[in-house]
C-alpha positions in Angstrom: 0.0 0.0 0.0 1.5 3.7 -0.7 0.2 7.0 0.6 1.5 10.1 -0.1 1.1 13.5 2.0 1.9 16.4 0.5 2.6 19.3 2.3 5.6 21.4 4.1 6.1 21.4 7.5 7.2 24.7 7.6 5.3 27.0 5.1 5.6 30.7 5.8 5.3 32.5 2.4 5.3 35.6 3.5 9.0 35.4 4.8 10.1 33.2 1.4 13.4 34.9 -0.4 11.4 34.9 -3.7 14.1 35.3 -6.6 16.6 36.1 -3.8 20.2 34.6 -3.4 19.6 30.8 -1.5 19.3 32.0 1.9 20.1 29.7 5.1 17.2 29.2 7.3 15.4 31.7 9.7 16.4 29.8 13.1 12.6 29.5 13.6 12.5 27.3 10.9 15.5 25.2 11.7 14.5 24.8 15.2 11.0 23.9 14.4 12.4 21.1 11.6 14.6 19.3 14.0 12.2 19.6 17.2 9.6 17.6 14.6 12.0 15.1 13.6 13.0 14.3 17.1 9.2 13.7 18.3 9.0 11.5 15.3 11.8 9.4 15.9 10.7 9.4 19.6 7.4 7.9 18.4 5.7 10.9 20.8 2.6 12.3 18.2 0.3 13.8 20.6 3.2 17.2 20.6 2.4 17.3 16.6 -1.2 16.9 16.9 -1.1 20.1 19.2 2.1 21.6 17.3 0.2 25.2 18.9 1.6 24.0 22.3 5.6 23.3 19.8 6.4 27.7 20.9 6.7 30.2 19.0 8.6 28.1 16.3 6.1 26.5 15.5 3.3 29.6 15.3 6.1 31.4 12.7 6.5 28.3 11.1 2.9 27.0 10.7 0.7 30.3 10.1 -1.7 27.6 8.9 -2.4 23.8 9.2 -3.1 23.3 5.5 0.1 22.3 4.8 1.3 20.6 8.1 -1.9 18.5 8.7 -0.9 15.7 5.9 2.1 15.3 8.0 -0.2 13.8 10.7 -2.4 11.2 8.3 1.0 9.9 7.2 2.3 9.0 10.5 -1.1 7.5 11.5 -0.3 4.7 9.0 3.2 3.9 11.4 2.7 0.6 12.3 4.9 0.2 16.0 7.9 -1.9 14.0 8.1 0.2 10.7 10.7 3.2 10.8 10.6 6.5 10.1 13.0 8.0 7.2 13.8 11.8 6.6 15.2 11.2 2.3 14.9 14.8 2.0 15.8 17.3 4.5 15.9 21.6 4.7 14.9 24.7 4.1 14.2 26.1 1.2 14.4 30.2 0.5 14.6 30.9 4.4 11.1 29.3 5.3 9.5 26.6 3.1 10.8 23.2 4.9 11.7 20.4 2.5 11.7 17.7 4.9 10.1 14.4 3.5 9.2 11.9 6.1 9.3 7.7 4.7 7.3 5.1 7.1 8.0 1.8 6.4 
């Protein structure tokens, strides 16, 4: 069986370096990135269901749950003895994360 979520965990346009010079990551965005991949590896969802309760990282980084809520149907497929893999991983123009999350 495949499904496919697509989304961006972080997805704050209005920061976005359109047409800019590749820009390294607003520290929001960074921070918000790895404190996500470290609840998933932890196996700890009910942080990500809430991701208001994340900080302020995650209220820059998530302005709405449009694009972060297909993150959550994906992990509800985890089975307890499949992994979780991170193929792609960063941030793209200062505030669009790239991160793609493999279960299974």
């Amino acid at each position: 069986m495949l499904i496919v979520g697509s989304g961006n965990l972080v997805h704050t346009l209005y920061t976005y370096a359109w047409g800019r010079h590749p820009r390294e990551p607003y520290d929001w965005a960074g921070r918000l990135e790895k404190a996500v991949r470290d609840i998933m590896l932890a196996s700890e969802y009910k942080p990500l269901i809430n991701y208001e309760i994340l900080d302020k990282d995650a209220a820059l980084s998530i302005p709405a749950p449009d694009h972060y809520l297909p993150l959550l149907y994906v992990l509800a497929t985890r089975q307890n003895n499949e992994s979780i893999r991170f193929p792609v991983e960063g941030v793209d123009g200062g505030s669009i994360s790239m991160l793609s999350v493999q279960v299974g």
